[in-house]
Backbone bond lengths (Angstrom), bond angles and torsions (degrees), N, CA, C in turn:
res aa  C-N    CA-C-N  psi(-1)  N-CA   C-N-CA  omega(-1)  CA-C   N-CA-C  phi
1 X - - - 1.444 - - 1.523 109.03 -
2 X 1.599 98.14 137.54 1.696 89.88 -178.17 1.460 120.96 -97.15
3 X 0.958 139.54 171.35 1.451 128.06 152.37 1.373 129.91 -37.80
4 X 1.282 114.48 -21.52 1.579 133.41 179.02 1.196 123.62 -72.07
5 X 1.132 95.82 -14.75 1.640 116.85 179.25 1.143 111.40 -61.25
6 X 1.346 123.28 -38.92 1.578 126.83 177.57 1.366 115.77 -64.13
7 X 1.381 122.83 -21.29 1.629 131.21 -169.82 1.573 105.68 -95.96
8 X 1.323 99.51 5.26 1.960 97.92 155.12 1.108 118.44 -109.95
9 X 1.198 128.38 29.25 1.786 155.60 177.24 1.972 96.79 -87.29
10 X 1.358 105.50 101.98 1.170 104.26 166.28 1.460 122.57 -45.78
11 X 1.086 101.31 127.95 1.646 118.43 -178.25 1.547 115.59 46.38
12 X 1.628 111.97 46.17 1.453 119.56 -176.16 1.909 98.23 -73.08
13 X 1.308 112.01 163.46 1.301 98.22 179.77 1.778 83.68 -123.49
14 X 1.471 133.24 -156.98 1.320 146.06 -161.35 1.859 100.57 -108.69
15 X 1.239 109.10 -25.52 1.684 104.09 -175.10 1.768 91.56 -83.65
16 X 1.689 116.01 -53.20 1.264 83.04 -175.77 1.642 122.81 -86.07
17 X 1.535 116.64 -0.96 1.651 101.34 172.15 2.148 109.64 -62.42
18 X 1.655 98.64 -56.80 1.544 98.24 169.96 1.577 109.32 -41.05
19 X 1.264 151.00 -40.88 1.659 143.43 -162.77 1.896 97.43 -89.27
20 X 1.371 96.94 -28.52 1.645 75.91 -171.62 1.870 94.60 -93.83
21 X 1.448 134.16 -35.37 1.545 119.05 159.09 1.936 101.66 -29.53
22 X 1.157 107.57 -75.50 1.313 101.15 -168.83 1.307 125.17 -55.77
23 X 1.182 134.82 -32.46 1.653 134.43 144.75 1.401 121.72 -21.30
24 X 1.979 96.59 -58.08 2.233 101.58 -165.30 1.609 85.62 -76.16
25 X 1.142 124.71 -33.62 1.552 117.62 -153.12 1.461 122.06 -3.32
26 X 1.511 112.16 -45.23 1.485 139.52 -153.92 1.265 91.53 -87.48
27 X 1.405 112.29 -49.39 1.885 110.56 -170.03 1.621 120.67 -73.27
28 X 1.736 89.57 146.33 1.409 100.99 166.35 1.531 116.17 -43.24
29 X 1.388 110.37 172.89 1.524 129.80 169.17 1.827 109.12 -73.82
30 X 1.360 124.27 -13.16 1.608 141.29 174.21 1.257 107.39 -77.98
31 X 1.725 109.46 -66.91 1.370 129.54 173.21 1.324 125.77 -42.96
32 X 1.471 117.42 -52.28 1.764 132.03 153.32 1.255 120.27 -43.66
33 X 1.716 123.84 -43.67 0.991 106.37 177.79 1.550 118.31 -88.06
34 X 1.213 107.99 -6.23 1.676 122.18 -175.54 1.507 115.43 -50.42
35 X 1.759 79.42 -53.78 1.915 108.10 -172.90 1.355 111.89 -84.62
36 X 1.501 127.62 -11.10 1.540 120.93 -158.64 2.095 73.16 -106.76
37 X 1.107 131.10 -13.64 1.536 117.55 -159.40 1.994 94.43 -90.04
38 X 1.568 99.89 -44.39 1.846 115.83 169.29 1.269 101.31 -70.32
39 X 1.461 143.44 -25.72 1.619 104.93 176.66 1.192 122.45 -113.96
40 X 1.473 123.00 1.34 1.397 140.50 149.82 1.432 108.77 -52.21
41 X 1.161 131.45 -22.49 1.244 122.82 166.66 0.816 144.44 -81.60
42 X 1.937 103.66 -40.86 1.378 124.54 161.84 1.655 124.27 -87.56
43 X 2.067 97.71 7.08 1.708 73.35 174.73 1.651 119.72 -103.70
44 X 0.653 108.13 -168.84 1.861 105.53 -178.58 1.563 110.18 -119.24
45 X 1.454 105.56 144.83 1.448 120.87 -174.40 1.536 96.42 -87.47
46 X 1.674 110.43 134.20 1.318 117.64 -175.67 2.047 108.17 -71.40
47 X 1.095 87.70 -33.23 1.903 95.69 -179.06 1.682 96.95 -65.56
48 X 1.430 115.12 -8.81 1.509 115.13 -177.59 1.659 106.08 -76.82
49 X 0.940 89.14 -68.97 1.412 104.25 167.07 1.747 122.27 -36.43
50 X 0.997 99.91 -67.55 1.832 107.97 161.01 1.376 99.36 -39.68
51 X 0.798 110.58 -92.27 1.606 114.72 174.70 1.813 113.03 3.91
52 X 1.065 90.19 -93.28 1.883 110.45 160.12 1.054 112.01 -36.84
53 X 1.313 145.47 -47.19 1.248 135.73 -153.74 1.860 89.77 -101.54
54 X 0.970 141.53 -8.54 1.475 134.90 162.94 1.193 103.26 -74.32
55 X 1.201 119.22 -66.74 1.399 120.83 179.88 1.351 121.28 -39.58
56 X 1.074 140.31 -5.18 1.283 155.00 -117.22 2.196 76.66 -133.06
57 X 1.418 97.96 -59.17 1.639 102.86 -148.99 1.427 93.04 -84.84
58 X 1.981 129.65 4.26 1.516 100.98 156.97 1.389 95.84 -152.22
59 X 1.649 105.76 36.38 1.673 99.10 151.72 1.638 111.90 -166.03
60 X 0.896 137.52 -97.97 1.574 129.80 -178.53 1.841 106.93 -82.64
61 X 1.270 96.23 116.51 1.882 88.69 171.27 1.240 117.81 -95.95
62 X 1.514 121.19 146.36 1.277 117.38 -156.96 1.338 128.26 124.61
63 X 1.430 120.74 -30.36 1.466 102.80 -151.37 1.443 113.78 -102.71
64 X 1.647 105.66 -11.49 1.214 99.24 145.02 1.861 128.38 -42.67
65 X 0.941 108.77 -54.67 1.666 123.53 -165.16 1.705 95.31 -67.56
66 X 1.108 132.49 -21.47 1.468 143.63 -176.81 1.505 118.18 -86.41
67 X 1.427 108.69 -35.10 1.392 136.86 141.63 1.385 120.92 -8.01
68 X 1.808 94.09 -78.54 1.133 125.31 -169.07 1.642 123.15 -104.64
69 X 1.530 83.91 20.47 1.667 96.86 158.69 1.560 102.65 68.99
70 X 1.013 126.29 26.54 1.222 131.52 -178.32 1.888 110.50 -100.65
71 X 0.734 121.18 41.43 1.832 136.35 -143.43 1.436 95.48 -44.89
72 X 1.417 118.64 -44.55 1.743 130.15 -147.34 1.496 95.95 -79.26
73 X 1.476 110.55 -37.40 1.502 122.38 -163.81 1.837 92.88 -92.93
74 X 0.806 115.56 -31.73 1.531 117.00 175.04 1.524 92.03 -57.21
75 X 1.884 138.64 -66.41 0.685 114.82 -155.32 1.724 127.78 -89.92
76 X 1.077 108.66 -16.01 1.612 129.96 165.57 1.752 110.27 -58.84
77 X 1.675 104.31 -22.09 1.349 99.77 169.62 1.601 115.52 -90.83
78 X 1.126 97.52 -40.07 1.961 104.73 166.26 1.626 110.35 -67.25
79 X 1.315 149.77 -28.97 1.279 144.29 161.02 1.597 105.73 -63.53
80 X 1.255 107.37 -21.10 2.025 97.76 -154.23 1.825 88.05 -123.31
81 X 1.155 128.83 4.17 0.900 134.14 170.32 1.623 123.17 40.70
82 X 2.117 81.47 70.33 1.493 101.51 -164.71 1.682 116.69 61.20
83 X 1.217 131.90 65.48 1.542 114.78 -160.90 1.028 119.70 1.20
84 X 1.372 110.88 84.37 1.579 113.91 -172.54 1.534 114.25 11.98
85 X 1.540 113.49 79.70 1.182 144.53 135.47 1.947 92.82 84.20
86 X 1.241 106.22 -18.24 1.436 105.39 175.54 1.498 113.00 -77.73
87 X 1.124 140.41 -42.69 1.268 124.56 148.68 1.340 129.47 -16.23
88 X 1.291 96.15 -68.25 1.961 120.80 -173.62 1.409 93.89 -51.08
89 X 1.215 117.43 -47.04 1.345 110.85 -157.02 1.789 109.01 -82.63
90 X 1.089 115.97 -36.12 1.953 116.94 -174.90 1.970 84.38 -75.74
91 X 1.269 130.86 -44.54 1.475 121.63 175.33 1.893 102.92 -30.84
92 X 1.412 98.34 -73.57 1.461 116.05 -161.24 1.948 108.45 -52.23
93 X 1.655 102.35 -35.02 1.266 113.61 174.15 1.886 118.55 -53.18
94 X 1.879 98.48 -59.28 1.318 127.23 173.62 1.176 114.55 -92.18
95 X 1.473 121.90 40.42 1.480 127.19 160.63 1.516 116.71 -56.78
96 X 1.206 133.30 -51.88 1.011 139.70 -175.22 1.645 130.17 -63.34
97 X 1.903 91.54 -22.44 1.511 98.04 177.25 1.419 109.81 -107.30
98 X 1.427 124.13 17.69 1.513 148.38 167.40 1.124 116.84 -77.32
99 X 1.462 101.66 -51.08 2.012 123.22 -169.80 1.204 97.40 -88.76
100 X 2.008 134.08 -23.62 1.121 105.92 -169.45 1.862 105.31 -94.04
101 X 1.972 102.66 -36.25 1.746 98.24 160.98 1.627 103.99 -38.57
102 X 0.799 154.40 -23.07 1.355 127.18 -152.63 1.296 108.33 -145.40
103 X 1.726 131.17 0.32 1.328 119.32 113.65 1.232 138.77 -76.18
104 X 1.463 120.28 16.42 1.367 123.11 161.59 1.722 127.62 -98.32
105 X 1.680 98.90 -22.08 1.427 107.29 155.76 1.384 107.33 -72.18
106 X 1.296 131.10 -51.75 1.497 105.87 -167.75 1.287 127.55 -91.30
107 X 1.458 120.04 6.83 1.654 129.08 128.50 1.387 120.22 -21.27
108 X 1.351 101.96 -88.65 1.553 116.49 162.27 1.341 111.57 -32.42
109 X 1.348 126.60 -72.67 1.615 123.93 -166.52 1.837 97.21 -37.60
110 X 1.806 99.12 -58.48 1.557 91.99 -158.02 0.950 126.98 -79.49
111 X 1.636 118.26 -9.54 1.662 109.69 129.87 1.542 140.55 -33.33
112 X 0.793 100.45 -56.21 1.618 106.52 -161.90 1.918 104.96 -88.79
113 X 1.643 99.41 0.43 1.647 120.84 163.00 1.028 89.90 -66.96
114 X 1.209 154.56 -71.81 1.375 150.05 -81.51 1.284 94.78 -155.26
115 X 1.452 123.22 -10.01 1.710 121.11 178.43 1.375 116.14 56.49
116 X 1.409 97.24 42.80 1.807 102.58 179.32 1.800 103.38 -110.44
């Protein structure tokens, strides 16, 4: 498995393919593919998120934040209706640094799944 492997990660950007190279560094060619097969599953596409967070400003707000496992903030945004739409909107702005907090926790998680 090459390092390249990470750049068929929907909507990977270059900070997180370089952080997750530097993560497997240590691992086998078994191990890489072990962890790139567990966190491709669990990570989230940032255009996903965008996605959600529009939707947010002319129909359910929130589901970005629900997404991302954020449940409490998912629902304080559906009661408050996206802080009145200002929420929704710095989300949709800072999409990218949403999807990457929270593909960088579940990096980690699916490491330490896998006892690597």
């Amino acid at each position: 498995m090459s390092d390249f492997s990470f750049a068929m990660l929907p909507g990977i950007e270059q900070e997180e393919m370089l952080w997750l190279q530097e993560l497997t560094k240590s691992y086998s060619s078994e191990n890489k593919q072990r962890f790139l097969a567990l966190y491709s599953t669990r990570r989230k596409d940032p255009q996903m998120i965008l996605i959600c967070s529009l939707v947010g400003l002319v129909a359910v707000a929130g589901v970005q934040r629900f997404l991302l496992n954020q449940i409490l903030m998912g629902i304080l945004y559906f009661i408050t209706v996206g802080f009145c739409f200002v929420g929704t909107i710095l989300d949709a702005i800072n999409y990218r640094k949403l999807a990457w907090e929270y593909n960088k926790k579940e990096a980690v998680s699916s490491a330490a799944l896998l006892g690597l």
